[in-house]
VEXDREN-2710 file (C-alpha; in Angstrom, 1 decimal):
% VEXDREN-2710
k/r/px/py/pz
1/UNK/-20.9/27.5/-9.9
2/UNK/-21.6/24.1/-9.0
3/UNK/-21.8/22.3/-5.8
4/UNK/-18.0/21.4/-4.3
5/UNK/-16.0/18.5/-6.2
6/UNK/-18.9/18.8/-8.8
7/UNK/-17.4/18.7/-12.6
8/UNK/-19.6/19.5/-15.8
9/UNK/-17.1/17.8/-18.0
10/UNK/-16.5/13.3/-18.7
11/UNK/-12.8/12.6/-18.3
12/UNK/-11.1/13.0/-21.4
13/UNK/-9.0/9.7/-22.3
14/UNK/-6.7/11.4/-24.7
15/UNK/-6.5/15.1/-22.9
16/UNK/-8.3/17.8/-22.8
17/UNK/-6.7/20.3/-24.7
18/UNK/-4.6/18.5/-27.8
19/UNK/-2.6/21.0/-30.0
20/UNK/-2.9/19.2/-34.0
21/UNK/1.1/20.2/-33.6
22/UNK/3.0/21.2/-36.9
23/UNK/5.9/19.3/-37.9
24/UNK/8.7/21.3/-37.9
25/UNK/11.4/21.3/-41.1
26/UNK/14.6/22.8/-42.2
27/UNK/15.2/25.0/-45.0
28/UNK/15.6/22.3/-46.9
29/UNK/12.7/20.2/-46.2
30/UNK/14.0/18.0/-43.7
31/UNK/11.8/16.9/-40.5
32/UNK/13.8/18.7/-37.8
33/UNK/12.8/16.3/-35.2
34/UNK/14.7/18.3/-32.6
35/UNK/12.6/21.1/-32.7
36/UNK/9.5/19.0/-33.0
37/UNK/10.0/17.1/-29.1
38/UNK/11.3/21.0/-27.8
39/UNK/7.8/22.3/-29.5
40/UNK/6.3/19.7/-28.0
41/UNK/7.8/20.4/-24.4
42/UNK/6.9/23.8/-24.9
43/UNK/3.1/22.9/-25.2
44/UNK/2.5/20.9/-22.4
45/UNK/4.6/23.6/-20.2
46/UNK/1.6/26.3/-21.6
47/UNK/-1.3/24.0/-20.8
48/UNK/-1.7/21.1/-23.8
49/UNK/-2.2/17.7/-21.5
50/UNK/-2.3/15.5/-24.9
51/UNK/-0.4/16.1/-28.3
52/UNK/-1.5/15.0/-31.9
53/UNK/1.3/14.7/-34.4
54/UNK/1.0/13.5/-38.1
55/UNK/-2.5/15.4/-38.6
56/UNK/-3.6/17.7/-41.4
57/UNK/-1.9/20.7/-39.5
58/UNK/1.1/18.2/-39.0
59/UNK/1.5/18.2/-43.3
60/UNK/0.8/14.7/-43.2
61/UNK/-0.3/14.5/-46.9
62/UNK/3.6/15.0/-47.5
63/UNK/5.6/13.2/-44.6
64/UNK/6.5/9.6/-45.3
65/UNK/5.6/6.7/-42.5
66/UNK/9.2/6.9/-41.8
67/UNK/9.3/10.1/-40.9
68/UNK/5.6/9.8/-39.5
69/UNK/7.0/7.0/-36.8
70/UNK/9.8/8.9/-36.2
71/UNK/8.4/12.2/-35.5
72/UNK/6.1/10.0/-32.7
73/UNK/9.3/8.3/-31.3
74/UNK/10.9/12.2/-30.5
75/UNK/7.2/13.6/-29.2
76/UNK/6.6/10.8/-26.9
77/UNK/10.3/10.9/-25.5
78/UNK/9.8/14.7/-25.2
79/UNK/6.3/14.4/-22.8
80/UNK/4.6/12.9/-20.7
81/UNK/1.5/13.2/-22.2
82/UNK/-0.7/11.4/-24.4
83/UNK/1.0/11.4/-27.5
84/UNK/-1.8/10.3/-30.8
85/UNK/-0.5/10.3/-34.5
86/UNK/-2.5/10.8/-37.7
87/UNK/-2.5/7.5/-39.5
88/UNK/-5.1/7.5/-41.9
89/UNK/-5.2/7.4/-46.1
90/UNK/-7.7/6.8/-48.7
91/UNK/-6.0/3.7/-49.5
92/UNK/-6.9/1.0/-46.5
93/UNK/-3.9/-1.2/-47.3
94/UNK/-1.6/1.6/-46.7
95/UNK/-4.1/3.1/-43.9
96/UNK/-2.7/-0.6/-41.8
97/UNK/0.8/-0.1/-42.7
98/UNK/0.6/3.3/-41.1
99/UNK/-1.2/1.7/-37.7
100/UNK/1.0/-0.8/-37.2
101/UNK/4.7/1.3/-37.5
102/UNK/3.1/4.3/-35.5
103/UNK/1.6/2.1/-33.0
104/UNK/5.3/0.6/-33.2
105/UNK/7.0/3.7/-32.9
106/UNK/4.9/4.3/-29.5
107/UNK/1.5/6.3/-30.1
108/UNK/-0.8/5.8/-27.0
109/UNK/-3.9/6.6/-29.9
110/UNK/-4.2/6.8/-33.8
111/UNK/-6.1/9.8/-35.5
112/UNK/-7.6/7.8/-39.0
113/UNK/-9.4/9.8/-41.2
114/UNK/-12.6/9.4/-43.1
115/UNK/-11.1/7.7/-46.4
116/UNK/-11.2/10.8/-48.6
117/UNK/-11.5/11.5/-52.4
118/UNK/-12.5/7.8/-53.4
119/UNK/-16.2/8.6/-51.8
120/UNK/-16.7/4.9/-51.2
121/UNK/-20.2/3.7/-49.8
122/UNK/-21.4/3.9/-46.2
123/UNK/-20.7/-0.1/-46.5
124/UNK/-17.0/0.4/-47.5
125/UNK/-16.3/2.6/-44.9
126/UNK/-17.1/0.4/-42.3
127/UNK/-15.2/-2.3/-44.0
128/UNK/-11.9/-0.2/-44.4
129/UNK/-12.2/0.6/-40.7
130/UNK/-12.8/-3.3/-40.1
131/UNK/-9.6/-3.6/-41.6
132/UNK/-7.6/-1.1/-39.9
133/UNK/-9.2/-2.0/-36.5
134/UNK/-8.1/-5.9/-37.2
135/UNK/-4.6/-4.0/-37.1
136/UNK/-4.6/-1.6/-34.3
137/UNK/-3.6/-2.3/-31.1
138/UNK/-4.3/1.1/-29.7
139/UNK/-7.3/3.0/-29.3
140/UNK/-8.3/4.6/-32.7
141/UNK/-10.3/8.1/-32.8
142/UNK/-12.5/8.6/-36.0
143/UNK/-11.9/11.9/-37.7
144/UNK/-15.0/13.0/-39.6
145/UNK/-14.1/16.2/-41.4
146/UNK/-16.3/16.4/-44.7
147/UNK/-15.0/20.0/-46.0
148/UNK/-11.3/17.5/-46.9
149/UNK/-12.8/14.2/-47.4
150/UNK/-15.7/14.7/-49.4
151/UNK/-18.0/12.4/-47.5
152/UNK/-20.8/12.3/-45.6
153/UNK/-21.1/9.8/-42.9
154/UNK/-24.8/8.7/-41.8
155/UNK/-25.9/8.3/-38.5
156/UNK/-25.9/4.2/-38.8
157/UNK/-22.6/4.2/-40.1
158/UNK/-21.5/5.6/-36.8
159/UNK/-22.9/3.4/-35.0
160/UNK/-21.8/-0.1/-37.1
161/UNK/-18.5/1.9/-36.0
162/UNK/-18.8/2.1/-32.6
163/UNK/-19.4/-1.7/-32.6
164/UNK/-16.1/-2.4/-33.9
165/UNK/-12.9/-3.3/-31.4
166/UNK/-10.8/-0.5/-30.3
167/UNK/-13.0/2.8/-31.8
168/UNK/-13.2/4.6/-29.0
169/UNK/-13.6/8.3/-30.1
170/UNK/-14.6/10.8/-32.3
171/UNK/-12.6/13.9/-33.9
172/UNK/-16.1/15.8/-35.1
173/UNK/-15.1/18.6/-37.5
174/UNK/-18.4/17.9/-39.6
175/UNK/-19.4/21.8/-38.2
176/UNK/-22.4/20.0/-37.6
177/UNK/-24.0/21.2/-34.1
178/UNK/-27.5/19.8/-34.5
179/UNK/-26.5/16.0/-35.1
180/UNK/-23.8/16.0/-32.8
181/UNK/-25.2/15.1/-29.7
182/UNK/-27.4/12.2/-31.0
183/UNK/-24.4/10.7/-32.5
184/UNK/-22.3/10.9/-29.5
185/UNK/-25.4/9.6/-27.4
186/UNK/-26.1/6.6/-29.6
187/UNK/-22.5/5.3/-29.8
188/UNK/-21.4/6.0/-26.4
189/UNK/-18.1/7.5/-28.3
190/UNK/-15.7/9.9/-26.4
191/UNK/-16.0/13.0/-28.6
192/UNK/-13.8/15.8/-29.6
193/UNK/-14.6/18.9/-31.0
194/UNK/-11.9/19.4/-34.6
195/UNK/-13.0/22.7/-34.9
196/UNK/-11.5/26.1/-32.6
197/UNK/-14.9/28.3/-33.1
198/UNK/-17.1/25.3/-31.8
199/UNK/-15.0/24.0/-28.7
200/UNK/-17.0/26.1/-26.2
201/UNK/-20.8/24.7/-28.2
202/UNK/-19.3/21.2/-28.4
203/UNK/-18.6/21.2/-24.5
204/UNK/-22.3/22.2/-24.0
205/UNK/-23.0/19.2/-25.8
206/UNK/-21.0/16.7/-24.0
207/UNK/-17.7/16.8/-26.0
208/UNK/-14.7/16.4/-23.4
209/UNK/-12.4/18.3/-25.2
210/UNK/-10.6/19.9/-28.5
211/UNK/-7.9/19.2/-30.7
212/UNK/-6.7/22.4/-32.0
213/UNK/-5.0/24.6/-34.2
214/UNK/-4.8/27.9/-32.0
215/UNK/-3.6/26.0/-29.4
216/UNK/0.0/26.6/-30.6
217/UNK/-0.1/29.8/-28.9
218/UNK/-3.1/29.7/-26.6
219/UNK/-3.1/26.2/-25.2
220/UNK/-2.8/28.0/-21.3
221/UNK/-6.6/29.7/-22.3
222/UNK/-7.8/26.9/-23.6
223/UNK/-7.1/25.3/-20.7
224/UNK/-8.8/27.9/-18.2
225/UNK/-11.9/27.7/-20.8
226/UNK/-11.9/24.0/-19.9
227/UNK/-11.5/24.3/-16.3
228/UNK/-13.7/27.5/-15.7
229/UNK/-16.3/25.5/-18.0
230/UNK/-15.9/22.3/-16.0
231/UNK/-16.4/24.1/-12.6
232/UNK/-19.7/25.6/-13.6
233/UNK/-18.2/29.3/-14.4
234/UNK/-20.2/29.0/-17.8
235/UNK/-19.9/33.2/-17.9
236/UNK/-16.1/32.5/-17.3
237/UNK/-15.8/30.3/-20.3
238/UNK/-18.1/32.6/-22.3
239/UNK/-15.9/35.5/-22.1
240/UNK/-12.8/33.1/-22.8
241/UNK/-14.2/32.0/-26.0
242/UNK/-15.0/35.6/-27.3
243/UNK/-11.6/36.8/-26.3
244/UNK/-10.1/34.1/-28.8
245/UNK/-12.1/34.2/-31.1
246/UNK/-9.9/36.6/-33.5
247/UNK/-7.4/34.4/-32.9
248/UNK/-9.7/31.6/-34.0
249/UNK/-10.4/33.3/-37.3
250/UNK/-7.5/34.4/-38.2
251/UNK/-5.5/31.0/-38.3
252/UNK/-8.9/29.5/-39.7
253/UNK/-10.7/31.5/-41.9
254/UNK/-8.2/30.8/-44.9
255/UNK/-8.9/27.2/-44.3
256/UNK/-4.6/27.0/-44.5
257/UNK/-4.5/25.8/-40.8
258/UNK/-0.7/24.1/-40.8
259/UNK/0.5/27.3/-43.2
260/UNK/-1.3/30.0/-40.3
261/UNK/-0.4/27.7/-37.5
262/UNK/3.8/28.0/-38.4
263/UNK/2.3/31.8/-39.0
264/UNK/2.1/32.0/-35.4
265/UNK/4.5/30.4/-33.8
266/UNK/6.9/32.4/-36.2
267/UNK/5.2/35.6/-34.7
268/UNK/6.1/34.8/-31.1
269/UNK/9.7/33.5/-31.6
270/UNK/9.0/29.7/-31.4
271/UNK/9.7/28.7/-34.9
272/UNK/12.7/30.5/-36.9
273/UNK/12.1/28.5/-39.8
274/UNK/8.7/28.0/-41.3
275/UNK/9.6/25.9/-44.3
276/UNK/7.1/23.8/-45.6
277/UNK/6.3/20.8/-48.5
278/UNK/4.8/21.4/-51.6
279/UNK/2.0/22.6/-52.7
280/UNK/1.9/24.2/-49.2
281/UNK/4.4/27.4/-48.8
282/UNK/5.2/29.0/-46.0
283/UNK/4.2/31.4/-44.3
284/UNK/4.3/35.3/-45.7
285/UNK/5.1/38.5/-43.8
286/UNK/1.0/39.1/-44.3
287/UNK/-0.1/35.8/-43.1
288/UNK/2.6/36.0/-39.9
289/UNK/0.7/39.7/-39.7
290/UNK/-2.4/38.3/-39.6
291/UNK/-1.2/35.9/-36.9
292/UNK/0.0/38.5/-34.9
293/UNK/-2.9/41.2/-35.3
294/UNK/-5.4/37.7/-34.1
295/UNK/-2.8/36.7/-30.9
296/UNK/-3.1/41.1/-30.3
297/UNK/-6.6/41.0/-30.2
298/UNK/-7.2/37.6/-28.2
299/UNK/-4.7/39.7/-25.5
300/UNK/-2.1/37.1/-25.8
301/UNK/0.7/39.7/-26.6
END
């Protein structure tokens, strides 16, 4: 343990614990924005102290900015937490229409995303976040997650980022251990860990936090990990992170995070409808099974 009023962990700007929260929809397709801000309610009560909407889990590939700013407007009247939303594209013209109407709608940060597919040069993708940060008026947190975008971002690139007004953090779901702490030492960025099985690693390292998928049902955990880690009780948080990580795997390991995420929140009664957008389909009895059989073995019911 350490020494009285002693904390292992940085402050964390955006929270500590940051579910990447599904949007909810009606059978027909609809954004049910009503049950998005009750959702939202629900996991700040559990433990979440920050709430990402309109990310990857979120089905942003398939909501439209109109729905995007309005799904922020219903969070952030719902909490009184941070509230950040996804706003990022391939396409840096639309990338700035999203940051200016979410940043509108109320976001305290924006989520933008490696530009993906288009694998543009280390040069272009500081200039498209030139563009977007010319834009923002609200912090923005870099979301580096190769396995969707298709791109590898050097070491020089992040730092010709860090330079740049209002870049203030990093969503790292590169999987990438070894690099991490360099990176995070040479920009001065706040850092994240985007990945469940490495929150515990990333912490070590001098991450301040996770935004996560399992947190839909195990946001209260994560929380104790956090705390148990930041008081010193590393054996604590050891035997935290082994206790969820079936959980971990089994909304993960299909790589179908926002399908397996409404999975689980069907399984404990906190989502009767689990419609989702093409191509994605909802949830089946097996995958709410598997949900279940992971919450079971993480001894969350």
């Amino acid at each position: 343990m350490t020494e009285t009023g002693a904390h292992l962990l940085p402050p964390a700007p955006f929270g500590r614990v940051i579910p990447a929260m599904i949007t909810p929809m009606n059978k027909d397709g609809s954004v049910n924005y009503g049950a998005a801000a009750d959702l939202a309610r629900t996991l700040v009560a559990d433990g979440a102290d920050g709430i990402l909407v309109n990310g990857t889990t979120g089905e942003s590939p398939v909501t439209h900015m109109e729905e995007k700013a309005n799904l922020v407007r219903a969070v952030k009247d719902a909490v009184d937490v941070p509230v950040i939303s996804g706003a990022g594209s391939n396409d840096t013209a639309h990338t700035v229409r999203m940051v200016e109407m979410t940043q509108e709608a109320g976001a305290d940060a924006l989520l933008v995303v490696m530009p993906y597919y288009s694998r543009p040069s280390q040069d272009g993708v500081v200039a498209h976040f030139r563009s977007v940060c010319q834009s923002a008026q609200r912090p923005i947190i870099l979301y580096d997650v190769p396995g969707r975008t298709g791109l590898h971002v050097e070491l020089d690139t992040y730092r010709r980022l860090a330079e740049l007004d209002g870049i203030t953090a990093v969503k790292d779901a590169t999987g990438d251990l070894a690099s991490m702490p360099r990176k995070r030492q040479e920009t001065g960025l706040t850092w994240y860990s985007g990945d469940d099985s490495l929150y515990m690693p990333f912490l070590a390292l001098g991450a301040v936090g996770v935004i996560s998928v399992i947190a839909h049902v195990a946001s209260g955990p994560m929380k104790r990990l956090a705390d148990e880690f930041d008081a010193g009780d590393l054996d604590g948080a050891r035997d935290l992170a082994a206790r969820l990580d079936p959980l971990v795997q089994a909304l993960n390991g299909q790589g179908q995070q926002a399908v397996m995420a409404k999975a689980a929140l069907k399984a404990v009664g906190r989502l009767d409808q689990t419609a989702m957008r093409l191509p994605n389909l909802g949830p089946d009895e097996d995958q709410v099974a598997l949900a279940r059989k992971g919450m079971k073995a993480a001894g969350l019911i």
